[in-house]
C-alpha positions in Angstrom: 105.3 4.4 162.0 107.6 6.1 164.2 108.3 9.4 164.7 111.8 9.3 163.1 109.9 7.5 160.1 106.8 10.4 160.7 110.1 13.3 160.2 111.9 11.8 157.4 108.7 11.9 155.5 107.8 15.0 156.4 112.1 16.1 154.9 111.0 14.3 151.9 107.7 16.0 151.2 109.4 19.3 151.2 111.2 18.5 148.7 108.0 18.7 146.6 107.0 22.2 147.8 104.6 24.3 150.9 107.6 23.5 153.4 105.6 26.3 155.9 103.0 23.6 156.5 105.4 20.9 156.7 107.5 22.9 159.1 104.2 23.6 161.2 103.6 19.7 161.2 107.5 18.7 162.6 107.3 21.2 165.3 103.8 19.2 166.4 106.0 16.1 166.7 107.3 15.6 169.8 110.8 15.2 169.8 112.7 11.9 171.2 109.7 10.7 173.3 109.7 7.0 171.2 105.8 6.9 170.7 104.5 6.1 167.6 102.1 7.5 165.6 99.3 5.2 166.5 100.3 5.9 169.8 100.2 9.6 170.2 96.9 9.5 167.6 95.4 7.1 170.3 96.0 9.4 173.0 94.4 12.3 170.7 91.1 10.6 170.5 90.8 9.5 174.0 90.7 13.2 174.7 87.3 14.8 176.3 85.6 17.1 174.1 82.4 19.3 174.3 80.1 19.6 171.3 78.8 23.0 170.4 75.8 22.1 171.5 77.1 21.3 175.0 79.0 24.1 175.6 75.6 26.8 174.8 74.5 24.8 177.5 76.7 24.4 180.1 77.1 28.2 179.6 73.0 29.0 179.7 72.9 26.9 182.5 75.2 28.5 184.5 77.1 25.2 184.7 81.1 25.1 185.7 83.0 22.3 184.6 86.5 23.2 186.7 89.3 20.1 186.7 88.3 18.5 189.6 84.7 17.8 187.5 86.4 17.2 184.3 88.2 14.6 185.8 86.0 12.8 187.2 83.6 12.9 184.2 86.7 11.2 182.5 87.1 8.8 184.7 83.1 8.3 184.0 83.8 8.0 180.1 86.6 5.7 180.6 84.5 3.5 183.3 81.4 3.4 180.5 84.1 2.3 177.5 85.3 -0.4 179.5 81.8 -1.5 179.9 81.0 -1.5 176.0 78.7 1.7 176.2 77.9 3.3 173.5 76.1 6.5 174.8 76.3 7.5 178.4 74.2 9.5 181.1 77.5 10.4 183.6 76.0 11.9 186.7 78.8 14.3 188.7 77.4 15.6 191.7 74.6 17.0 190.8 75.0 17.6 187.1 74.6 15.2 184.7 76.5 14.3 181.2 75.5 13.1 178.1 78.2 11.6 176.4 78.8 10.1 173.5 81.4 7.1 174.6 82.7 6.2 171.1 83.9 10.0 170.5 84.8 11.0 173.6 82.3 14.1 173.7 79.7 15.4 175.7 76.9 16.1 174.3 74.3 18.1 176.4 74.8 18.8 180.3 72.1 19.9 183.0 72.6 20.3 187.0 70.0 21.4 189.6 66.3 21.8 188.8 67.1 20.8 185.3 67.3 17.3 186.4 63.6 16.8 187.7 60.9 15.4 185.8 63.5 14.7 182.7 63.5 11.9 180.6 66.7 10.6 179.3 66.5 8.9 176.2 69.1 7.4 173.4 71.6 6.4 176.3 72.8 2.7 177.2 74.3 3.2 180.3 74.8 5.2 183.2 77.6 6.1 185.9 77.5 7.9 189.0 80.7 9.3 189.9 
């Protein structure tokens, strides 16, 4: 479906009614940039994301992700899908990344002495960036 198709079902549904939330959901569409809808969900999902759980400990561990880390933790994700991982252990510098490849989110992080004498268990792969 394309986005002209995505806005002329979004005029017809508010024919029927709630036309705040349909007006919410047209302004979300971008306008005249020819994606489709699988397209732009595709992009969506390939997105990073953190887990609660990851984020507690990024910030108990004193652990900052800036964008030159994020980045390269992406690149990490997207090297591990290629490969047909499933779950990943990305190591950046000296933190490491557990990361669920088929969601695209991380899952736990630890850095410095956090690393030694750890066991890492439930992964399939690894990858050093």
């Amino acid at each position: 479906m394309t986005i002209g198709e995505l806005q002329l079902q979004a005029g017809r549904l508010e024919q029927f009614g709630n036309s705040k939330k349909i007006q919410s959901v047209k302004s979300e569409i971008p306008q005249g940039s020819g994606e489709t809808f699988a397209e732009i969900l595709s992009k969506k999902s390939k997105e990073l994301s953190f887990s609660a759980h990851a984020l507690r400990r990024l910030e108990s561990r004193n652990i900052g992700v800036d964008n030159d880390t994020l980045g390269r933790l992406t690149k990490g994700v997207d090297i591990a899908e290629n490969k047909g991982a499933s779950e990943a252990l990305v190591l950046v510098d000296n933190t490491a990344f557990v990361v669920s490849i088929r969601n695209h989110k991380v899952i736990t992080a630890m850095s410095g002495g956090d690393l030694k004498e750890n066991v890492f268990t439930n992964i399939d792969s690894t990858v050093i960036m």
